[in-house]
C-alpha angles and dihedrals in degrees: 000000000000097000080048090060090043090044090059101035086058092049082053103049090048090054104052085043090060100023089068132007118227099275090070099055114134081209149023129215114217138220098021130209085037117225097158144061096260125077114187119201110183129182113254090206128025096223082060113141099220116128099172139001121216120202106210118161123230096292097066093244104141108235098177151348140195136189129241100222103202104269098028113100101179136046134174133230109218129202092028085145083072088079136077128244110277137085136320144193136216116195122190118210129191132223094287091042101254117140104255093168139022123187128173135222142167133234110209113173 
């Protein structure tokens, strides 16, 4: 079941990265690649539709999520120094909780 879950998160991941360049990114990670403890995920447009953003790693196991109360346009993952080095995932949902957005990063202690 797992290699289900990875299977689809990397199909995922390959879509969004041909379906838009970055200049169409509803967010952007900083700072990447992570060293430290403090993940910032900021809104690329104000008249975005997320609503939340889920980490997960590459397994698909959901670590953290915050919401996206309406006028704010950043929040912060704390703790990220918790995790190992590897690869992450931020998914942003919508109202109604469909991914609307994936981005990648990477932690490297």
């Amino acid at each position: 079941m797992r290699k289900l879950y990875l299977l689809i998160l990397l199909i995922l991941l390959h879509f969004s990265s041909i379906a838009g360049g970055d200049d169409t990114k509803m967010f952007s990670l900083f700072p990447v690649p992570l060293k430290g403890s403090r993940l910032s995920v900021k809104l690329n447009a104000s008249s975005t539709s997320i609503s939340a953003v889920e980490l997960r790693n590459l397994i698909g196991k959901k670590l953290q999520e915050k919401g996206f109360p309406k006028g704010v346009d950043e929040v912060i993952f704390e703790d990220m120094d918790t995790y190992p080095s590897g690869v992450y995932v931020v998914l942003a949902k919508d109202s109604y909780g469909k991914i609307v957005e994936i981005s990648k990063f990477i932690i490297n202690k």
